[in-house]
N, C-alpha and C positions, 0 to 999 in steps of 0.2 A: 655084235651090232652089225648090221648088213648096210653096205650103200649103197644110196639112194638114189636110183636111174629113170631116165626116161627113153621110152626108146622109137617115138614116133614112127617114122616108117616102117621099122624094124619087125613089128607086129603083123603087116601085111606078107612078111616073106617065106619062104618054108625056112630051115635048119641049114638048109647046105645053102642056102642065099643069102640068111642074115648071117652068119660067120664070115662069109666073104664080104660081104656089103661091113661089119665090124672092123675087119682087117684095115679094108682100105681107109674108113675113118681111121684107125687108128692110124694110120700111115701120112694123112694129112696132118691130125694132130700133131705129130711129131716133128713135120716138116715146119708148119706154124711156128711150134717152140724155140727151134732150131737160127727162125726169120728173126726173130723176135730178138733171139738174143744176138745176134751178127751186128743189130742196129740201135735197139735201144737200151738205154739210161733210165731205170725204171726209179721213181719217187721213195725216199724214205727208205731204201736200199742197199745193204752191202752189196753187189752183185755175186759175191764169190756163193756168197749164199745158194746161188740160180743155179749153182753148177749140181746141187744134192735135190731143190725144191724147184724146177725151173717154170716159166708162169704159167698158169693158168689160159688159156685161149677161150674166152667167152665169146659166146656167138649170139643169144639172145636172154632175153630173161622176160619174166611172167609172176606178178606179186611179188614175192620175198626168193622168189627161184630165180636162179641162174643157171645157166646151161653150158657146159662148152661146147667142141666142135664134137666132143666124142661123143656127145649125148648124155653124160653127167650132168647130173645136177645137184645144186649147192644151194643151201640158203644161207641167204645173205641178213643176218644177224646182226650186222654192223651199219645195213643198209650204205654200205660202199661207202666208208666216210663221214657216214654218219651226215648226208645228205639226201638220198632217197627216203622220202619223204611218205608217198603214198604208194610204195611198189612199183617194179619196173614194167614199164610197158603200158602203162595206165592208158585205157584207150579215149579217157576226155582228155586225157591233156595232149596225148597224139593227135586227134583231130586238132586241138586247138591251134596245134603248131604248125598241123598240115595246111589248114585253113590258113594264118597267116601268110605264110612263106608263098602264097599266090598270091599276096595283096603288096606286101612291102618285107623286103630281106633286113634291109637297116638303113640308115641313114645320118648324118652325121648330126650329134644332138648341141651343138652350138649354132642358137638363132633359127634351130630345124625342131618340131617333135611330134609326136602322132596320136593317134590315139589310145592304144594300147599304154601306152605310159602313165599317160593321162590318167587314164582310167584303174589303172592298177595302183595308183596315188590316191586315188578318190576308195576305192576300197579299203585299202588296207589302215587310212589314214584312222580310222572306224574301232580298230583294233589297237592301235599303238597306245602306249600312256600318257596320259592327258599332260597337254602341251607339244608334244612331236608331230611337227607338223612342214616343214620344210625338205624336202627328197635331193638327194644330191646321188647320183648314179656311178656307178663301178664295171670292174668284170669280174672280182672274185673278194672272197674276205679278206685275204691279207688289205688289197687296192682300199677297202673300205675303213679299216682303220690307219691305215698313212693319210688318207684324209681328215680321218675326226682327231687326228693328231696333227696335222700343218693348221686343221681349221681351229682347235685350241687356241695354239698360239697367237695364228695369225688374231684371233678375234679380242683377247687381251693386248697384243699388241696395237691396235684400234681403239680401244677404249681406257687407253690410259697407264696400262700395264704391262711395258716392255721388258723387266724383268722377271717377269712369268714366261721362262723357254724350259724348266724342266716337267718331267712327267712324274707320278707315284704308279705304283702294280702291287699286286699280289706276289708273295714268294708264291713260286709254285706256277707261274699263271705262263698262259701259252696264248698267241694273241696270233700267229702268221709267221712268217717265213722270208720276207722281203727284210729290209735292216730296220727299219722304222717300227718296226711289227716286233721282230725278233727282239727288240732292245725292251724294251716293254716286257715279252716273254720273260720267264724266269727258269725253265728247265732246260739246264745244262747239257742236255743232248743235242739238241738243237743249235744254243746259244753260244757254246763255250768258249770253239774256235774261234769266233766272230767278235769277241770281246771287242778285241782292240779298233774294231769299227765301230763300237756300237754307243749310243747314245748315253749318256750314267743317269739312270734309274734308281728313284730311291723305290725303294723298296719295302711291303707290309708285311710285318712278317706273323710269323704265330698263331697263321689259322691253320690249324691242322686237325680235324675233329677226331681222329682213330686217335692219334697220337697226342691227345690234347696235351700242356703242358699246366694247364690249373688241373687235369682230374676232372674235368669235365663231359660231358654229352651234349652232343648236338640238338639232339631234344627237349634235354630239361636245362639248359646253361640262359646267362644273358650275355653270351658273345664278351666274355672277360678279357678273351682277345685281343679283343676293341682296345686295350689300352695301350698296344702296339703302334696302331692307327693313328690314337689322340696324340701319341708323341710324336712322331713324323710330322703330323700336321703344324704340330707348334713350332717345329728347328725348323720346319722348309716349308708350309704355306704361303708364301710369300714370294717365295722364287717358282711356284708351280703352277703350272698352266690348267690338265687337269688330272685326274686318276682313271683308270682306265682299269676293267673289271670283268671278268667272267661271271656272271650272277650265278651262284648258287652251284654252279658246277664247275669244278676247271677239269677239264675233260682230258687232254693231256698229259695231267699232272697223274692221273692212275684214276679218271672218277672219282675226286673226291666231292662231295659233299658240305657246305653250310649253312646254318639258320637264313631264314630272311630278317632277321634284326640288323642283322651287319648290314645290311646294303640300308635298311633304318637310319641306322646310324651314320654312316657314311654320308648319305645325302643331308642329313643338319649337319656334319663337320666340314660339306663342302660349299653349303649356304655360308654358315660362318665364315673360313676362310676367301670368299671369292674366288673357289678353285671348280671346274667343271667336271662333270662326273660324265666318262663315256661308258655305256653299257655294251658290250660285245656278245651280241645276241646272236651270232653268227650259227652258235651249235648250240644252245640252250633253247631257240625262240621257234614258233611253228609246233607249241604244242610238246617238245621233248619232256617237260618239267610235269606236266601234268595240266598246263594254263598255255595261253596263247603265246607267253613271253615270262619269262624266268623273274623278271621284274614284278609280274602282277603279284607274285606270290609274297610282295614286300608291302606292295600299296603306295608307292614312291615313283617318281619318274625321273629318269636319265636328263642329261641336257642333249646328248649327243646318242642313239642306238647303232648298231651298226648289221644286218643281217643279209643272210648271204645261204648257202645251203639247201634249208628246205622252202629257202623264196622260191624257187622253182621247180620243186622239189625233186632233186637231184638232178633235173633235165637239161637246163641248160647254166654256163657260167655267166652269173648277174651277182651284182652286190649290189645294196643301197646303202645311204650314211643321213640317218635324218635326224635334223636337228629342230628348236624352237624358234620361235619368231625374233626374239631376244637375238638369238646369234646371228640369225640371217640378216636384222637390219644394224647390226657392227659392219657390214661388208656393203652396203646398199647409200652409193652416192654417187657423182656426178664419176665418168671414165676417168678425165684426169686427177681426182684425188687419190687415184691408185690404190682402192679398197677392195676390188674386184678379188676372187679368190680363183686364183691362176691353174688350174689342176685341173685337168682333165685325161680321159678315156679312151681312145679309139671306138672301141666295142661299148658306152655306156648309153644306158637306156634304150637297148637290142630290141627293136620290138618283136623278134620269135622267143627271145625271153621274158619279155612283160607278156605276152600275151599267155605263156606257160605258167606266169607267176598269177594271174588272175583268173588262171579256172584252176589253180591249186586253191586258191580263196574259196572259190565257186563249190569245188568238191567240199571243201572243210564247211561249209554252210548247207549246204546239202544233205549230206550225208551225215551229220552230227561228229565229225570223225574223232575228236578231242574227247567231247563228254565220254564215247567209247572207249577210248583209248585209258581213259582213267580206270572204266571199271576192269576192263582186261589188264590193269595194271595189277589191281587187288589179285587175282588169282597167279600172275605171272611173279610177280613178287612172292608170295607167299608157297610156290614150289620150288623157287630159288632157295631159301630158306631152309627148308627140310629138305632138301637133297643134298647144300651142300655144307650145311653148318656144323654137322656130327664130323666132318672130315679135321683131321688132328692141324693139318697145316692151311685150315684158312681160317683167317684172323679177323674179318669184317665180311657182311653183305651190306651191300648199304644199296637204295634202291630213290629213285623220286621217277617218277613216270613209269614211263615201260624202261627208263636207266635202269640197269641190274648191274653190280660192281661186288667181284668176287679176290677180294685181297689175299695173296697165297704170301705164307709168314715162314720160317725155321723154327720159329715158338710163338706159341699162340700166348702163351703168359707175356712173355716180355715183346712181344709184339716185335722179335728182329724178324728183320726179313732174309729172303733164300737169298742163296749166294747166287749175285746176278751173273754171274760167267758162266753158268750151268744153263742159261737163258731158257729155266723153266717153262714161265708164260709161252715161249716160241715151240717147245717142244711138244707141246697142249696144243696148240696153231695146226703143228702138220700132224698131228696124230688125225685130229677133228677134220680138215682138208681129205684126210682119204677116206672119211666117213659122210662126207657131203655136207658139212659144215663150217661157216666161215666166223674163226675166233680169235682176229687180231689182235692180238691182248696188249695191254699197255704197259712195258714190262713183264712183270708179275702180278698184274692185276689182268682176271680176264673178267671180260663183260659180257653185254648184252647191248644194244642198241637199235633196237630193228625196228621197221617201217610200221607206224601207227598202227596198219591195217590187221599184222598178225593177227594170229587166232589159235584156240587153246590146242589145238591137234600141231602144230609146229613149235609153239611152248615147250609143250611136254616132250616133241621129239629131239630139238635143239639141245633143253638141258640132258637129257637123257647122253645124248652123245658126248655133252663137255663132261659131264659126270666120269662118264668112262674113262674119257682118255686123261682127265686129271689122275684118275685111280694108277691108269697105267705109268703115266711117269713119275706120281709122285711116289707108288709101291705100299 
């Protein structure tokens, strides 16, 4: 397999031009790398890592492409985060920002707001699941769920239920990175060290659909699970504020996968108890799932959503946190009965990023991008499948949208998994990196996640490449 270059100038020079004109990029390049690591603290990072893989220096990017400075290019498979949304460089949502940022940069959103906000509230409002209708503004997702978690609280503490300060999760479930965020979380990588700060979360346990513990399938089961659920509710509904959820994907966790009955369900077990149900739409919502929001696929609505990522699709940092009328008027009385909800933003309600978040609307109504994305789902799924199912050591594809999630195992009978000190999934990573593909795997799960817009000629080259170099390391 050859990688995959671009070489823009390079094409106008003779031989003995572009090898020197090559050199000297290469020579920046390296200096770049060199900058890079003298200064920074890179995200989700061992560093010592940098010394064998040192980073990448991206310079531009074009669709699902990425560039560095050497003229490589990379497809971004993961969509950088699984936030790029509709491809980088998108030239409406460039204008739209260019446009803005001569009219108004930012301003401060208490007692102040514009129009772009406004109106990115009136759109979207259109979409959300009936009843979400209150916007409350951020700068990123973790920011988004520490509010729909003080705003639980606080909001039972208002009406009557000052013993509701605890929260419920998912095992497994990954929420942010801040403590309020990470305590919720439930993967251990993350969380572990942080224990002793961290808030005591009860915990749901048992949904595990590869792993089920009835013998069940995610397809044909009724969420027997569920009975996990029903008992937590019964010892602790009472002391719980609300549960707080990754619909349908905890992304995280390794891609896994559940019915939408559970979140069915969930919302009568949190009618019954008077517990509020936060949805974290943050990587799910924008269309990932196959629907506008990983919810619709339930038919059910949230009290609280929280989204973040492809709100702007991957351009600028913005979160929102929108709730129901219901909760907004718990907090809505006179200054001094001190019901106000005291939390705010520096950077919330940015209008260069409302105004990115409402021609990403714009495009997705336009351009049908969703309904599309569904049917290029059918063939991207179904190559994923027969490319890599015959292989001995992967033990699930499991797929919902353009999601692709390929679980590598030691035994595909008994479902153990590889011995993670050998950090397979990573050595799949840089194999693919010098091949011009980007496949951050999660663990030993490696994915797929890429920007709606793909298309079948980067499908087939994408898998084609993981293919390989899974061959390669796995032997």
């Amino acid at each position: 397999m050859t990688s995959f270059f671009v070489h823009g100038k390079d094409s106008n020079l003779n031989k003995k031009n572009s090898q020197s004109y090559n050199n000297v990029r290469s020579e920046v390049f390296m200096d770049w790398q060199k900058e890079d690591l003298k200064y920074i603290w890179h995200p989700c990072s061992q560093m010592k890592d940098y010394e064998i893989l040192p980073p990448i220096v991206v310079e531009s990017g074009k669709g699902i492409n990425l560039y560095d400075v050497n003229g490589k290019c990379y497809k971004d498979v993961i969509s950088s985060w699984w936030c790029n949304l509709l491809g980088h460089s998108h030239p409406r949502i460039n204008g739209a920002i260019k446009k803005q940022v001569d009219t108004l940069e930012h301003v401060i959103f208490a007692n102040f707001t514009h129009k772009p906000a406004i109106t990115l509230c009136k759109k979207l409002i259109k979409y959300l699941p009936q009843g979400l209708c209150k916007f409350n503004f951020a700068d990123n997702g973790s920011a988004a769920i520490e509010m729909a978690l003080k705003m639980s609280f606080q909001y039972h503490y208002q009406t009557g239920n000052p013993q509701k300060k605890r929260f419920m999760a998912l095992a497994d479930a990954y929420h942010g990175e801040t403590l309020g965020a990470l305590a919720v979380g439930g993967v251990d990588l993350y969380s572990e060290l942080y224990k002793p700060l961290l808030l005591d979360v009860i915990r749901l346990e048992g949904l595990d659909c590869y792993r089920c513990q009835w013998g069940k399938c995610r397809d044909c089961c009724n969420c027997e699970c569920f009975e996990k659920a029903e008992e937590a509710f019964k010892k602790y509904a009472d002391e719980t504020a609300a549960v707080i959820v990754e619909p349908l994907l905890q992304g995280s966790a390794g891609m896994k996968i559940y019915p939408p009955l559970y979140l069915k369900k969930l919302r009568e077990l949190c009618d019954k108890y008077n517990v509020l149900l936060i949805a974290d739409e943050i990587a799910t919502g924008y269309g990932r799932t196959g629907k506008m929001f990983a919810f619709d696929h339930a038919g059910v609505s949230p009290d609280i959503m929280c989204l973040s990522k492809g709100l702007t699709g991957g351009y600028m940092p913005m979160s929102v946190c929108v709730t129901t009328q219901k909760i907004y008027d718990a907090f809505y009385d006179d200054y001094l009965k001190g019901k106000a909800f005291m939390h705010s933003h520096t950077y919330a309600g940015n209008p260069l990023a409302c105004s990115a978040a409402i021609e990403v609307l714009n495009i997705l109504e336009d351009e049908q991008i969703i309904p599309k994305a569904v049917e290029k789902a059918k063939y991207f799924n179904q190559i994923i499948k027969e490319k890599f199912l015959p292989l001995e050591n992967v033990g699930e594809v499991r797929s919902i949208g353009l999601i692709n999630a390929i679980e590598l195992v030691k035994n595909r009978e008994t479902k153990e998994p590889l011995d993670y000190r050998k950090r397979t999934g990573y050595q799949i990573y840089k194999k693919a990196l010098g091949k011009g593909v980007i496949l951050r795997p999660l663990g030993d799960v490696i994915y797929f996640n890429p920007p709606l817009i793909i298309e079948k000629e980067d499908m087939n080259l994408v898998t084609d490449v993981a293919l390989e170099c899974m061959k390669d390391v796995l032997g």
